[in-house]
C-alpha positions as CSV (number, residue, x, y, z in Angstrom):
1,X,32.3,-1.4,22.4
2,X,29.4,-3.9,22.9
3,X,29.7,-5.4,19.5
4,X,34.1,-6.0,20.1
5,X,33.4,-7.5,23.1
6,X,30.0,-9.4,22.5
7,X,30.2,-10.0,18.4
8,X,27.5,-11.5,16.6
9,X,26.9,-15.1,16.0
10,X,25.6,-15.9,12.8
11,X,24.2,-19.7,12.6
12,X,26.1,-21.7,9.6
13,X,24.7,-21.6,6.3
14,X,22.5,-24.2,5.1
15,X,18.9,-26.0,5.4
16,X,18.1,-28.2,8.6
17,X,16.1,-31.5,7.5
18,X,13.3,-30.3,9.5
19,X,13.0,-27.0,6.8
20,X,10.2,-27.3,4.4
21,X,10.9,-25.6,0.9
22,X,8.5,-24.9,-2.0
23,X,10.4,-26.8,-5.0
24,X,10.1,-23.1,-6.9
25,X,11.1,-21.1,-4.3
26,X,14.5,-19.7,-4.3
27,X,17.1,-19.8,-1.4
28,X,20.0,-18.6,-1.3
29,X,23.5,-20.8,-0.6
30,X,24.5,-18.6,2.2
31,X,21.0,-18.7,4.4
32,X,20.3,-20.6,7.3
33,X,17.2,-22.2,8.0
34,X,16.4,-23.5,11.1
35,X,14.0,-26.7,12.0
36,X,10.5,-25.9,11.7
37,X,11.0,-23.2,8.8
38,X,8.4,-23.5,6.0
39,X,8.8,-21.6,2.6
40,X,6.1,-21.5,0.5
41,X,5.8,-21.2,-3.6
42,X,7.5,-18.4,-5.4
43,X,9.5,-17.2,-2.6
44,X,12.7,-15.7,-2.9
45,X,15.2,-15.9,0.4
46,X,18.8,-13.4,-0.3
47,X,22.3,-14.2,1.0
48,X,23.2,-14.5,4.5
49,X,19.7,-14.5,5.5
50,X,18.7,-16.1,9.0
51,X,15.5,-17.3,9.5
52,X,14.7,-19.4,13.2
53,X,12.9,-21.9,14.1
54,X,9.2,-21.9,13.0
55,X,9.3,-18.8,10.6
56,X,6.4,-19.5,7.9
57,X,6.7,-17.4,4.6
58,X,3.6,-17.9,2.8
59,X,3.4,-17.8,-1.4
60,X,5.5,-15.2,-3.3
61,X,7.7,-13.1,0.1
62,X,11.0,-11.3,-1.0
63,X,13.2,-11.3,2.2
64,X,16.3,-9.5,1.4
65,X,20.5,-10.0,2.0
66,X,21.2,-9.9,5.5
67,X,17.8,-10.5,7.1
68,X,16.8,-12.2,10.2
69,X,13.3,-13.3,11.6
70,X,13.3,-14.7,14.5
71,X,11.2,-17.8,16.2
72,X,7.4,-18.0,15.0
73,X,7.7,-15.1,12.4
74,X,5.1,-15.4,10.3
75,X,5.6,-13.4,6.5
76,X,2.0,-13.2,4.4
77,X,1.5,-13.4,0.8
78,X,3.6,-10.8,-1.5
79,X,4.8,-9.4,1.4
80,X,8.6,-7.7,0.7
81,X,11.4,-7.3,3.0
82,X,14.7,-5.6,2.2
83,X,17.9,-5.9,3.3
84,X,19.6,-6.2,6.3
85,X,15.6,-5.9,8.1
86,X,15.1,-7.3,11.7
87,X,12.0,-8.7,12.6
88,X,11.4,-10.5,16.3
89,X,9.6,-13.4,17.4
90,X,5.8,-14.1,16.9
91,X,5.3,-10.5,14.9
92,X,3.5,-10.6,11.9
93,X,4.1,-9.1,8.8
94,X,1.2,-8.8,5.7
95,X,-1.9,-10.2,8.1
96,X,-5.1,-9.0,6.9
97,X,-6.3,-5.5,7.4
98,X,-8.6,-4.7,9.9
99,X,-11.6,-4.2,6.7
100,X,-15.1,-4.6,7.3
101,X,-18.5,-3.0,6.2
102,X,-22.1,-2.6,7.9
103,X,-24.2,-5.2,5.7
104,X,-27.9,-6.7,6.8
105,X,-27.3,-5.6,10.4
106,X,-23.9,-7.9,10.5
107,X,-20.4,-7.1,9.0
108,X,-19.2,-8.2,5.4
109,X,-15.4,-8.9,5.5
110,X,-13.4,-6.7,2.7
111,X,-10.8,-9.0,0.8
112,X,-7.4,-7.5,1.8
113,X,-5.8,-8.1,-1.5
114,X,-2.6,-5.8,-0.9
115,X,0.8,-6.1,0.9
116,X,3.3,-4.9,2.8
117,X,7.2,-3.5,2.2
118,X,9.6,-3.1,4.9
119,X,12.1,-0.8,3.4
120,X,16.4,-1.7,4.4
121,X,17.1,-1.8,8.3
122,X,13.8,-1.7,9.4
123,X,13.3,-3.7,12.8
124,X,9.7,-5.1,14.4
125,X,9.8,-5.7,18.0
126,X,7.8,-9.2,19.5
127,X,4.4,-9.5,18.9
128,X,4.0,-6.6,16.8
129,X,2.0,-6.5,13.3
130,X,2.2,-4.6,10.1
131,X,-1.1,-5.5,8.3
132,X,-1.9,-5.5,5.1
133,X,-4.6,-3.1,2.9
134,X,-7.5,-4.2,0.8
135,X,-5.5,-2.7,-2.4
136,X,-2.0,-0.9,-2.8
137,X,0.7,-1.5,0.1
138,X,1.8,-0.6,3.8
139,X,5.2,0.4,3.3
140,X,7.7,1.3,6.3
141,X,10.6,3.5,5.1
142,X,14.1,2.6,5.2
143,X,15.4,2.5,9.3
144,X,12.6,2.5,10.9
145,X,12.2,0.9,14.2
146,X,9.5,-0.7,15.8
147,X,9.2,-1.8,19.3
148,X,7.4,-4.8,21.2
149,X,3.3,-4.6,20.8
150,X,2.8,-1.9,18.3
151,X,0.0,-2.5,15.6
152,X,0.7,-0.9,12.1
153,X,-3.0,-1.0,10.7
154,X,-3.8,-1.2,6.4
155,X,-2.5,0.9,4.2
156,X,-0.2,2.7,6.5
157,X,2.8,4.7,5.6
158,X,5.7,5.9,7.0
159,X,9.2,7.7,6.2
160,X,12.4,7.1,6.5
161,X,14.3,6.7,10.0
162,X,10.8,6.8,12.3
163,X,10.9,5.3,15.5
164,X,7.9,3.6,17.5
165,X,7.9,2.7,21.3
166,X,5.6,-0.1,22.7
167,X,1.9,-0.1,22.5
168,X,1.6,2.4,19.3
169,X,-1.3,2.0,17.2
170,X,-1.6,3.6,14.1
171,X,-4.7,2.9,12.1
172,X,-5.3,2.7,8.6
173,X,-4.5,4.8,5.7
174,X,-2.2,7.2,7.9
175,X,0.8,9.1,6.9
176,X,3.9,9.4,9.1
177,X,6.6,11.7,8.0
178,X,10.3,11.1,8.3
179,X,12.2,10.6,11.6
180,X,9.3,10.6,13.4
181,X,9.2,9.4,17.1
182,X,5.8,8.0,18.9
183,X,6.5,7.5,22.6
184,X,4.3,4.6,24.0
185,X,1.0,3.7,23.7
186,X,0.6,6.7,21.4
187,X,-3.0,6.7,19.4
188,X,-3.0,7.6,15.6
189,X,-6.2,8.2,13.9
190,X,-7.2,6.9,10.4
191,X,-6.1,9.1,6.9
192,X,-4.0,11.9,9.2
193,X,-0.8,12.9,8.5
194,X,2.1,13.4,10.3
195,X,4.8,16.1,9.3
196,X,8.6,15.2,9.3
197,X,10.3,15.4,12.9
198,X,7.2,15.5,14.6
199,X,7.4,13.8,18.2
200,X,4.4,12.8,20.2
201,X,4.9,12.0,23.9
202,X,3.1,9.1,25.8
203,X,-0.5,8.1,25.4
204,X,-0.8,10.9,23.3
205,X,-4.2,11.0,21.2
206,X,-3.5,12.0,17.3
207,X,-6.8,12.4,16.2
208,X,-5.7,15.2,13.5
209,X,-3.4,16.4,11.3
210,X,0.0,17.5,13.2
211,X,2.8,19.6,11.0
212,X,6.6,19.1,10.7
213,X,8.8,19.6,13.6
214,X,5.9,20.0,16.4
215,X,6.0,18.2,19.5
216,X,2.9,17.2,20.7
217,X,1.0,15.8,24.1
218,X,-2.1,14.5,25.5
219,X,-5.8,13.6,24.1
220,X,-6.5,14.8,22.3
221,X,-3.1,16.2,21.0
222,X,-1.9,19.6,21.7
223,X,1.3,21.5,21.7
224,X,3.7,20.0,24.6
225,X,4.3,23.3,26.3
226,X,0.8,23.7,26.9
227,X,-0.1,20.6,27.8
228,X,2.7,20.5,30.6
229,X,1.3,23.9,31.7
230,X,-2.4,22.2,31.7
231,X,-0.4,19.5,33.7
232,X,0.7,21.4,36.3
233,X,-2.6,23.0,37.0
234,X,-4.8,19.5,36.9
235,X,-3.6,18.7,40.6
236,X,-4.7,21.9,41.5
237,X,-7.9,21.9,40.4
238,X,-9.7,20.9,43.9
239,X,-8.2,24.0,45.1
240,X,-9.0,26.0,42.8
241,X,-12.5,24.9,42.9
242,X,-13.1,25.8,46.2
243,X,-11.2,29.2,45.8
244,X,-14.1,29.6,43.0
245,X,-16.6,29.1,44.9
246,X,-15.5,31.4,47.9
247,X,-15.5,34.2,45.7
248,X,-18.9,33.1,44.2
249,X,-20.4,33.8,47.2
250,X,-18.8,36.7,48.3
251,X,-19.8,38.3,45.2
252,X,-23.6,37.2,45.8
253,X,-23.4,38.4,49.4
254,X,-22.2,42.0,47.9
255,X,-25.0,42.3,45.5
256,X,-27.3,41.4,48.7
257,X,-29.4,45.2,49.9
């Protein structure tokens, strides 16, 4: 009903004077750019694309039919969107991987040398990131949504249809399943995996490998019916403390001659 009565208003085709485009890169007749809008060398923009004011695609980025990136988006190096992908203002899509090694009592930096594909319809909420491995790709399956503030680290991927509230952090080299659902400010460990279906409420702490279809709380991670009744007994735990230590010392009174 929303979309009848409030339809979408796409901007009219065409480059503003203020756009700046690589004479090799390749735009589309039907895409808008906006003022402030730099395309770099080799990169390739498909029909009806919308990109805002101040979206920087840096050297060789496929953004697919239908795309839009809103204000400040910035798109790194060999990055690739497909079509009909959403991506909000000031995230970041290909930045460099969080890589560095222990070396002379300091930290050598790891060239990040990969990228990054956003499969169709995937959407990233402000501010979010989607970073880039030192080799290979981080690759976010086809309708998968991303909310505000959520950091996808190198080298992550993820299946089809996922969904990722605000404050998720998934760190490098993970594996997310399809249809997946992390609630907010949900914790993923490096090189786990996470089984199709699996949902993981609120500041929940993956720290291991979690299988298909489980739904999974707390930190660390445990099954959600036992963590509610853990839960439940927490605010008790004064009580049952002192209750504890009644009985402590009516058993040491009994043993008394």
């Amino acid at each position: 009903a929303l979309d009848c009565l409030y339809p979408r208003q796409r901007p009219t085709p065409g480059r503003h004077s203020q756009a700046v485009v690589a004479p090799d890169a390749h735009v589309a007749d039907s895409a808008s750019l906006a003022p402030g809008v730099v395309i770099g060398p080799r990169c390739r923009v498909g029909e009806e694309v919308v990109l805002h004011p101040g979206v920087v695609l840096y050297e060789d980025v496929w953004v697919g039919q239908g795309c839009e990136l809103h204000g400040n988006v910035v798109v790194h190096s060999h990055s690739r969107l497909g079509r009909n992908c959403v991506v909000q203002a000031n995230a970041v899509i290909g930045g460099e991987g969080f890589g560095f090694v222990p070396a002379g009592g300091g930290w050598r930096k790891m060239p990040q040398t990969g990228h990054v594909v956003l499969e169709e319809e995937v959407e990233v909420g402000c501010c979010s990131t989607v970073d880039r491995p030192a080799v290979g790709e981080t690759r976010l399956g086809a309708g998968t949504k991303i909310d505000n503030l959520v950091q996808i680290g190198h080298g992550v991927v993820t299946g089809q249809g996922c969904a990722f509230a605000a404050q998720v952090g998934i760190a490098g080299g993970a594996v997310v399943g399809r249809g997946v659902i992390l609630a907010g400010q949900v914790g993923v460990t490096n090189r786990v995996r996470i089984g199709d279906g699996v949902v993981a409420s609120s500041k929940a702490g993956v720290h291991a490998n979690v299988g298909p279809g489980e739904v999974v709380s707390g930190f660390p991670v445990i099954p959600n019916r036992l963590w509610l009744r853990a839960s439940a007994l927490f605010a008790r735990l004064p009580e049952l403390s002192r209750s504890l230590k009644r009985l402590q010392r009516q058993v040491e009174r009994s043993r008394q001659p």
